[in-house]
N, C-alpha and C positions, 0 to 999 in steps of 0.2 A: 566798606563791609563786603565781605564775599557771600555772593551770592546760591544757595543752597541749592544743588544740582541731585533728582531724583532716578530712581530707572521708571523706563516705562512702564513696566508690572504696578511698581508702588504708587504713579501717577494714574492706574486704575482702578485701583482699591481706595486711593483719597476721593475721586472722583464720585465713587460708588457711597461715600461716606458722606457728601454734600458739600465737596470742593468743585470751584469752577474751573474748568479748565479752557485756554486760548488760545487757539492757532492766529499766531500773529503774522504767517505770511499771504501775499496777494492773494486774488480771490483766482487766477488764472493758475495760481502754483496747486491750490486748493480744493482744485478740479479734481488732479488725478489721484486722489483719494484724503481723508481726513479720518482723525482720529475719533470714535465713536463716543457721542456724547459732546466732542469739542463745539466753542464759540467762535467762528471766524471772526475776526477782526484785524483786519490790515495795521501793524506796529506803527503808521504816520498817523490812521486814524485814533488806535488806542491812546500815543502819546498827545494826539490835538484835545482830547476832552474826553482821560481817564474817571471823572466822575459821571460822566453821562453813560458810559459802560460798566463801571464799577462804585455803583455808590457807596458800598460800606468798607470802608479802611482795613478793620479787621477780618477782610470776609480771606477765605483758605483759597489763595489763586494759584494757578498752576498754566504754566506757558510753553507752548512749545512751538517752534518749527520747523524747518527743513532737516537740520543735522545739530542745531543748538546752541548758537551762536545769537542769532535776531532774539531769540526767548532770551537768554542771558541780559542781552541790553538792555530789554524791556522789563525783565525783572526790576535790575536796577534803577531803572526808571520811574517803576511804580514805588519801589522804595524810597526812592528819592522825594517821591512827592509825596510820605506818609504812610503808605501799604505796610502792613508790617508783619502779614503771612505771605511772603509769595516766595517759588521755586522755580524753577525751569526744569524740563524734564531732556535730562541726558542724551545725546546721539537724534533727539527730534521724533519725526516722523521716519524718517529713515532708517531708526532702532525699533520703532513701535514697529513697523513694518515686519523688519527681520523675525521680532519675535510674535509673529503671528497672531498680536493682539488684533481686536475687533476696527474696519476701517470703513467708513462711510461716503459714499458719493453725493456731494451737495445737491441743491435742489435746481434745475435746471434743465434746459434746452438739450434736447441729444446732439441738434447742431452744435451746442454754444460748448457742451462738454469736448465733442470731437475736436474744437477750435486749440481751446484751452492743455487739450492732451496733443494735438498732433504739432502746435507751434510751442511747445513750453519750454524748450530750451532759447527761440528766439525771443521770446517773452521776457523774459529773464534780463535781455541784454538791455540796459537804459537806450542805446542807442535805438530800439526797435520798442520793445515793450510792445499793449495793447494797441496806441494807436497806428504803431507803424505796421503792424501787423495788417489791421484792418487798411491800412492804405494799400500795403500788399495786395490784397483781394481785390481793391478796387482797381488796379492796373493793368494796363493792354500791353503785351509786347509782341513786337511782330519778330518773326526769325523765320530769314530767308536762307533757306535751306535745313533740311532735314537728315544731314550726313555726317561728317567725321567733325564738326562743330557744333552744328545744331546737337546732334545728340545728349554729349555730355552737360552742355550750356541749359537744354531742355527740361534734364534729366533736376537739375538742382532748383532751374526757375520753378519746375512743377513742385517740388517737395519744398521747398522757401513759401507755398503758396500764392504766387504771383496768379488773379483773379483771370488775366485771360492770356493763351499764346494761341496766336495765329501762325500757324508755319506753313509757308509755301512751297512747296518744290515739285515740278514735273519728273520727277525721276521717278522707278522705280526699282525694292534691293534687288540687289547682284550679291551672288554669295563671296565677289571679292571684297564686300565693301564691310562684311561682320569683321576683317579684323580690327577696326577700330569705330565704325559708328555701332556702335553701341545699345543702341537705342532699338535695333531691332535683331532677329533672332532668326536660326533657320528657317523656322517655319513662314519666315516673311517674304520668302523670296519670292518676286513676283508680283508684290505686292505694292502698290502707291508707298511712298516712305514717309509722306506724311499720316496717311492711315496707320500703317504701322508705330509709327511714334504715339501717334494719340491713344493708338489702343494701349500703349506700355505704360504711358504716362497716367493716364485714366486709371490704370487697377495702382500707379503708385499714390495718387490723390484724387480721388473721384469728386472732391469739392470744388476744382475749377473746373474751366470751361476751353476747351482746345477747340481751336478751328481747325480744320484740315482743309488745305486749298492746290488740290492737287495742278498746279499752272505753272507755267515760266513767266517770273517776274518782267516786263516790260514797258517802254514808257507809255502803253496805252494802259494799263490797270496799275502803274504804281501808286497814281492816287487813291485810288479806290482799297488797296491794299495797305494805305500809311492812314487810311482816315480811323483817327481815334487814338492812334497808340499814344504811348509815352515812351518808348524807346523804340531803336531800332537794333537788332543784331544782326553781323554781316556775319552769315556763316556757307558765305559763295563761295567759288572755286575757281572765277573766270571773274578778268578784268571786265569787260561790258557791265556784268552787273556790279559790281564796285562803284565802275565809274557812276551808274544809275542808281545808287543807292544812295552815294554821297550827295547828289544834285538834291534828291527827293527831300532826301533829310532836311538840306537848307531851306528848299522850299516852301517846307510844311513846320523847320524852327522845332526839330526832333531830335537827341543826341542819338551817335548813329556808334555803335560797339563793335571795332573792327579788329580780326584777327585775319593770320594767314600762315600757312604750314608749309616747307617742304622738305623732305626727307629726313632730316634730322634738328630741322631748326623752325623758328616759330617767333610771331612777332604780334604785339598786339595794342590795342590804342580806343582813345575814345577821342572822335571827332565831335564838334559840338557848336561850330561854324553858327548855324543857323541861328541860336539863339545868341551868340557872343561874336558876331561881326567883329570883327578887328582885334581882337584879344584870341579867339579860338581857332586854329587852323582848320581845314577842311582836307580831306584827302587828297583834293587837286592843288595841293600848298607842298604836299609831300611829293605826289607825282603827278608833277604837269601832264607831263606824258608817259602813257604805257610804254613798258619795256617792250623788245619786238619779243614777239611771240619763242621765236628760241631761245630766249634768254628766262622764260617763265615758265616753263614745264608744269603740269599738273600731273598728282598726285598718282594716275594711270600712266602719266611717263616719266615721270621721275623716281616715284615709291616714296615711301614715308611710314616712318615707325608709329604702329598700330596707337602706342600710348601717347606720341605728342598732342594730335590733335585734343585731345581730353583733356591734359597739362592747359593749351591753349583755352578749350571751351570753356575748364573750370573759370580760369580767370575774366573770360569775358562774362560769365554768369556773374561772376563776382562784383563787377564793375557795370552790370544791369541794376543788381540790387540796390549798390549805393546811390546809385543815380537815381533811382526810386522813392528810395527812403530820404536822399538829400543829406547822405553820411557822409564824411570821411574826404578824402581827396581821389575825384577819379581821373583816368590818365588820362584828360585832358591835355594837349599842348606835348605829351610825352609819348616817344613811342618804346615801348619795352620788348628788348627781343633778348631769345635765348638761344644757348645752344645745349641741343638732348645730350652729345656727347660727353660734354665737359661737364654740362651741368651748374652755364655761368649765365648770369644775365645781365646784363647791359641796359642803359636808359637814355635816351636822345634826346634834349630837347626841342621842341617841334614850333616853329613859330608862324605867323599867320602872313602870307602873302598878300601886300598888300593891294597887287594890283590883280589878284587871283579874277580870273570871269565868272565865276559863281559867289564866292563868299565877300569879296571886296567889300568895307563900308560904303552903304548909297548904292550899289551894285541892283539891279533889278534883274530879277531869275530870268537868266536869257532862254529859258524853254528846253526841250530837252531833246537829243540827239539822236543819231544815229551811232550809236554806241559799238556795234558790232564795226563800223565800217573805221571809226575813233581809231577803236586798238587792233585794229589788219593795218593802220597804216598810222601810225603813233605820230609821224612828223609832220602830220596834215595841221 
């Protein structure tokens, strides 16, 4: 039987007559406004025990949702099981809206509404929904570095809702460094870059929590700086801290989110060593040894296209979330690199050294080094 499809006008006037009408989508979809008069009911709970929501068969039901679709099925549903007035009302809420019919805000928390409005497209997605959301919040990430990585990486962990970033970095902007970190603005100049991130980040989600640590990471505070997280992201510029990033990681059994940029080209990975001993490489599986210093230019001597690093951060932000949420496949064991010019990207398999001196299975964390003195002299 085809199911009887209304406009919303006519689905105000039945309504007004003493028809019930259903908003059959989630109660997070629900938030950002509802048709006036309507009865939330989530379409899995309507369908588990339509009599307990609608006891009289003949009663004038009327369903809508998003665009009209979910009411359609539930229509038929309710038909199926007996109902024998029911409609769906055309285009959803999405047409009620247009036409400037009457729209109501559910009864609720101003936090719990700001949640439900400011995450409702990740909401949506099964792989996230409510509770991955709320795991979202509850999550630490630390991001070392506040510059042409951290920024854009910053930029999307704060609006995804990720509950805490701690970003450290002893720098302060240089107005050469607006053309690609992002994150901060002229007015920043001079200013801690960690301060400045936080304050940008802040007016874009003021419901987490940034740390600002204006320090040079080192192996006397990297403890202190890894205690809690759940990720880590490497958005350094300089082998020593790499090197010291990867050790900690293993250390502390943290996946550690690794990119790297120069000039026109960009490369990125998730080490992850510490918790998957012999199955997960570590970055010292990739480079035993630092290249000599003239062969690894930084971004002040080499140059680099303002947009790579952001192409790079998005995707480490990327492969922050899924490692969070426990989604998808993150590059683990793979290292992905591109090139800006071409506009190709390439994938490596990356396999785990077995006699590596950090990550090795049975391997006990040989403590941690002199890092600067490491890569001045690579073939020590």
């Amino acid at each position: 039987m085809r199911i009887p499809e209304i406009t919303p006008e006519l689905a105000l006037q039945r309504l007004s007559e003493g028809a019930v009408l259903i908003d059959v989508r989630e109660p997070h979809e629900r938030a950002g406004g509802m048709a006036e008069g309507a009865r939330g009911i989530a379409l899995a709970d309507l369908q588990a025990a339509p009599a307990t929501h609608l006891p009289r068969l003949e009663q004038d039901i009327l369903l809508i949702c998003q665009t009209g679709k979910r009411s359609a099925d539930a229509a038929r549903f309710l038909h199926a099981a007996g109902y024998t007035q029911v409609a769906s009302v055309a285009g959803g809420t999405v047409a009620w809206r247009l036409q400037q019919l009457p729209l109501v805000q559910p009864a609720g928390s101003a936090e719990d509404r700001d949640f439900h409005d400011r995450y409702s497209r990740h909401l949506l997605l099964p792989q996230v929904g409510v509770d991955g959301q709320r795991l979202l919040q509850r999550s630490r990430v630390l991001v070392l570095g506040a510059g042409g990585l951290g920024s854009p990486a910053g930029f999307y962990l704060a609006a995804a809702g990720v509950g805490q970033l701690r970003f450290v970095d002893d720098d302060r902007v240089e107005r050469s460094n607006l053309h690609r970190q992002i994150v901060h603005t002229d007015a920043s100049v001079g200013q801690y870059k960690v301060d400045s991130a936080r304050e940008r980040l802040l007016a874009l989600n003021p419901s987490i929590a940034i740390e600002a640590i204006a320090e040079r990471a080192t192996s006397a505070n990297i403890d202190a700086l890894m205690d809690g997280v759940d990720v880590v992201l490497d958005g350094s510029d300089n082998f020593p801290l790499r090197y010291l990033l990867n050790d900690a990681c293993i250390k502390h059994a943290t996946p550690l989110v690794y990119a790297a940029i120069e000039r026109f080209d960009g490369q990125v990975s998730v080490f992850d060593a510490g918790r998957q001993r012999g199955v997960a490489p570590c970055y010292r599986c990739l480079f035993p040894q630092p290249p000599p210093p003239e062969f690894a230019p930084n971004c002040a001597e080499a140059g680099v296209l303002g947009a790579l690093p952001g192409l790079a951060g998005v995707l480490q932000a990327t492969e922050v979330l899924k490692l969070l949420l426990g989604i998808g496949e993150p590059l683990t064991g793979r290292l992905l690199r591109f090139d800006a010019l071409s506009m190709r990207f390439r994938e490596t398999r990356l396999s785990p050294d077995p006699h590596c001196a950090v990550c090795a299975p049975g391997q006990d964390f040989p403590g941690y080094i002199d890092y600067a003195a490491f890569c001045s002299n690579p073939q020590r």
